[in-house]
C-alpha positions in Angstrom: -58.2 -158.2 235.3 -58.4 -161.8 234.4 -62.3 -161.3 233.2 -61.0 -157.9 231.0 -58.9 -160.0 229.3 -61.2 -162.8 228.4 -63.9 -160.1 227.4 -61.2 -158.7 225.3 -60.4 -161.9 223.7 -64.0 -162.7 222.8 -64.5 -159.9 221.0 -61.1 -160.2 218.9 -62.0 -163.2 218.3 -65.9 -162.5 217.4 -64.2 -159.4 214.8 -62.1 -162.2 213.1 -65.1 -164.1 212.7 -67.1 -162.2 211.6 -64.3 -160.5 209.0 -63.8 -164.1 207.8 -67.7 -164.7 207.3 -68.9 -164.6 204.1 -71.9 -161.9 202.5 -75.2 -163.2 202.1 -76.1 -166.1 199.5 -72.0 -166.8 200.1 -68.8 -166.1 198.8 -69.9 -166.2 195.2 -72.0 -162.6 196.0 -68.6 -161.3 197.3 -67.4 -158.9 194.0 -64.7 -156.3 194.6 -62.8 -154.3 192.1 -58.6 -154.9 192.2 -55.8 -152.6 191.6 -54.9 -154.2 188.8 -58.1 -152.9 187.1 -59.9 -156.5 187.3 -63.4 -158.1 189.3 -62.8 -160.1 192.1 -65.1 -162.7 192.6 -65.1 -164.7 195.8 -63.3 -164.8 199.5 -60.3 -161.3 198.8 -58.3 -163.4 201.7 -58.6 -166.9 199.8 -55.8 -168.8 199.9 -55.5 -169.6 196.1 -56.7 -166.8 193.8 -57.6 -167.8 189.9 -57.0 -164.9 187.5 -59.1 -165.0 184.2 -57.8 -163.1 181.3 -61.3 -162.7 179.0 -62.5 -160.8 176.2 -65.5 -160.9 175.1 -65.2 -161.5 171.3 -63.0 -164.7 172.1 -65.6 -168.0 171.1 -62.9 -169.9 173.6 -64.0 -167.7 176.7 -67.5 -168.0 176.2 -67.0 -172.0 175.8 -65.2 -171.8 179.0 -67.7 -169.5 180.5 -70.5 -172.3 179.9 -68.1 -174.9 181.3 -66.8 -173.6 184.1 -69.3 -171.3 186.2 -71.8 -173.7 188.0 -68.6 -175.5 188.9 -67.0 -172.6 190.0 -69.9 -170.9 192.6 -71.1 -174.6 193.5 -67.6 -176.5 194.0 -64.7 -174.1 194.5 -65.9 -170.6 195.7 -68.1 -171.4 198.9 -65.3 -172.5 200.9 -63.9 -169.4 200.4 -60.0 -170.9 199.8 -60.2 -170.0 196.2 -61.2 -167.0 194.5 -61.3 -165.9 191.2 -60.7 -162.6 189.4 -61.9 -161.2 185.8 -59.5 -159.4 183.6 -60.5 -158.2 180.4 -58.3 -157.8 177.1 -59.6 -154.5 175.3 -57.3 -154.5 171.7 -60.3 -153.8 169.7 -63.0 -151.3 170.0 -65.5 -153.8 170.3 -63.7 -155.7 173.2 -64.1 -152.2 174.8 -67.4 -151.5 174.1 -68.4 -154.5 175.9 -66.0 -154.9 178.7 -67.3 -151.3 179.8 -70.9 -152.8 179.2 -69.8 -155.4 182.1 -68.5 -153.3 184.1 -71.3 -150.3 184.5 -72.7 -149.7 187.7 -72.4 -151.6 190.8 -69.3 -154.4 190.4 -71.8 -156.4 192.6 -73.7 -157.0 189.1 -70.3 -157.8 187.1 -70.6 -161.5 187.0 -74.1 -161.9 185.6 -72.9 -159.3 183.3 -70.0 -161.2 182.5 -72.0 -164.3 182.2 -75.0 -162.4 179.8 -72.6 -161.4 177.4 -70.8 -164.7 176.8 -73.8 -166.4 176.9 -75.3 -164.5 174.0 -72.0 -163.8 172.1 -73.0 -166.4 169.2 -75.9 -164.2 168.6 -74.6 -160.8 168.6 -71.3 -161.6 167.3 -73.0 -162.6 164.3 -74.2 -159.6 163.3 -70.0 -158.1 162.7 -69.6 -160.1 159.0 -72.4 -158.2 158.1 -71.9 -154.5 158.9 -71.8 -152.5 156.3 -68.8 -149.5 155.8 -70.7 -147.2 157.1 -71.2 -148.9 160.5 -67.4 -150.2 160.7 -66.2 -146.6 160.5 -68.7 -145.8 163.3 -66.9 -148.4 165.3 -63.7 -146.9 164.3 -64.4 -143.0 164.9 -62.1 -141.2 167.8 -65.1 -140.0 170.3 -65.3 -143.1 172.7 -69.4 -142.4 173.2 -70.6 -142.1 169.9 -67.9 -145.2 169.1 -69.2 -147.0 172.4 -73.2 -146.1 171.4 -73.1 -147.2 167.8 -71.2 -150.6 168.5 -73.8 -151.0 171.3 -76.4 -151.0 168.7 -75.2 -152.0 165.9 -74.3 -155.5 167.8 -77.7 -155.2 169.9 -75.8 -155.2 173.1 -78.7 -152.7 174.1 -80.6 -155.9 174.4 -78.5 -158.0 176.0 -78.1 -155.5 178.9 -81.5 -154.1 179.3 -82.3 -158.1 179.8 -80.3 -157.1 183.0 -82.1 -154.7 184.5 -80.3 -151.3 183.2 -82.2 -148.6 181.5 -80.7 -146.9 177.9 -79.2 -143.8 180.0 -77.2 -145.8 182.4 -75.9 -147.6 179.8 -75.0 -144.4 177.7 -73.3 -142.9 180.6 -70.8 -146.0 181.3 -70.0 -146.0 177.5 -68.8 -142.3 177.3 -67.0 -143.4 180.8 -63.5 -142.0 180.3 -62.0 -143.2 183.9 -63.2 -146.6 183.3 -62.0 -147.3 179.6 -58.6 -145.9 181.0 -58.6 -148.3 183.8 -59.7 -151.5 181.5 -57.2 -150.2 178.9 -54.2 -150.5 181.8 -55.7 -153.7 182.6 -54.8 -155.0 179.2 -52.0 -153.5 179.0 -50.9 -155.4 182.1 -52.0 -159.0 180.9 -49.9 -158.2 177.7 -46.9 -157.3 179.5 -47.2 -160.1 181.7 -47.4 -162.5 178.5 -51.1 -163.5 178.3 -51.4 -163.9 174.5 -54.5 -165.8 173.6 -57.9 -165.7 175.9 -58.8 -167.2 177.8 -56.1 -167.1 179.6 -55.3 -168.1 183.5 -52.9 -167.9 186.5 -52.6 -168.9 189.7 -50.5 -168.0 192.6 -49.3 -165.1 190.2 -47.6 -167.9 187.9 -49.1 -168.1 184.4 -50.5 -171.4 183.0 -49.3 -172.4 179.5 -51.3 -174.4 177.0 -54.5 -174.0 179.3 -57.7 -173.0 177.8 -60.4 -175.0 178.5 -61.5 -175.6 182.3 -61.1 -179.7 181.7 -57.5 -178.8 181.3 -57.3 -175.9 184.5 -59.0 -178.2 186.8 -56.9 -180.5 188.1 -54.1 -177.5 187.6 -57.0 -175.4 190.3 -57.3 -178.7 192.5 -53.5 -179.0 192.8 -53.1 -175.4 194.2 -55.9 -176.6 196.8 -54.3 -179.4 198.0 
């Protein structure tokens, strides 16, 4: 009897370990899509979660995007007491375009996708002075492909995605996604409601942080929550 129990205990306690165990290359490969329509990015039992409300038009996100993601996966995430989760803000067509852009396909591949497009947002956000009528109505028109395809090239977001390993058809097929605009569209709805204003913007513990918008100034907030 005694030896059933202690064989039943071992392997409780090997299932907890090995529930509690990070994916290969760590917690920072660990992606997961919410109910709340965002990316989760890290341990989905950390202690301390980090919600990012994005967009991908906003210059302040991808500032914060270059300042804050080594630290991030190096410092914060491999422990696997803090995770952090993407939401994206979708008010304009363009924001749409490319928050479906980051999403297509696998959410594994989300935070390179994430990271592509901020990264190259000074040179494709360029380009939107310049389009002529023609192009802006394009952007404008009801049927969310052809709206999704022209801003895609217009912008050369073709580019910046191929650079990531998708072909032109995979692409095509998560623009004229209907279930996934609705489900980013809720998502901004949500951050709205919940008084996210400006982008970035971030919460922790489900409490949202005011005049925060730069990682020097959500650090210390992020270490405090750890402590």
């Amino acid at each position: 009897m005694k030896q059933a129990l202690r064989t039943g205990a071992m392997a409780l306690t090997a299932l907890l370990l090995t529930a509690a165990a990070p994916p290969p290359g760590g917690w920072y490969r660990a992606v997961s899509l919410t109910p709340e329509g965002g990316h989760l990015i890290g341990n989905p039992d950390a202690s301390v979660r980090l919600i990012e409300y994005a967009n991908y038009t906003c210059r302040d996100c991808a500032a914060y995007n270059v300042q804050s993601e080594g630290v991030l996966g190096l410092a914060y995430l491999p422990s696997g007491r803090a995770a952090v989760e993407v939401r994206l803000l979708t008010e304009t067509p363009i924001d749409l375009a490319t928050a479906m852009l980051a999403s297509c396909g696998d959410p594994a591949r989300f935070p390179l996708n994430h990271n592509a497009l901020l990264r190259s947002q000074a040179r494709w956000m360029e380009l939107v002075p310049h389009a002529t009528a023609a192009q802006r109505q394009r952007w404008n028109q009801p049927d969310l492909a052809a709206r999704g395809r022209a801003i895609a090239a217009d912008l050369k977001l073709y580019d910046v995605m191929m650079s990531r390993g998708y072909d032109r058809q995979t692409l095509d097929r998560c623009l004229a996604d209907s279930v996934l605009a609705a489900r980013l569209k809720a998502a901004s709805s949500a951050a709205i409601a919940a008084g996210v204003r400006r982008t970035p913007g971030f919460s922790i513990g489900g409490k949202l942080l005011r005049n925060t918008r730069d990682w020097a100034t959500l650090r210390p907030q992020l270490d405090e929550s750890l402590n």
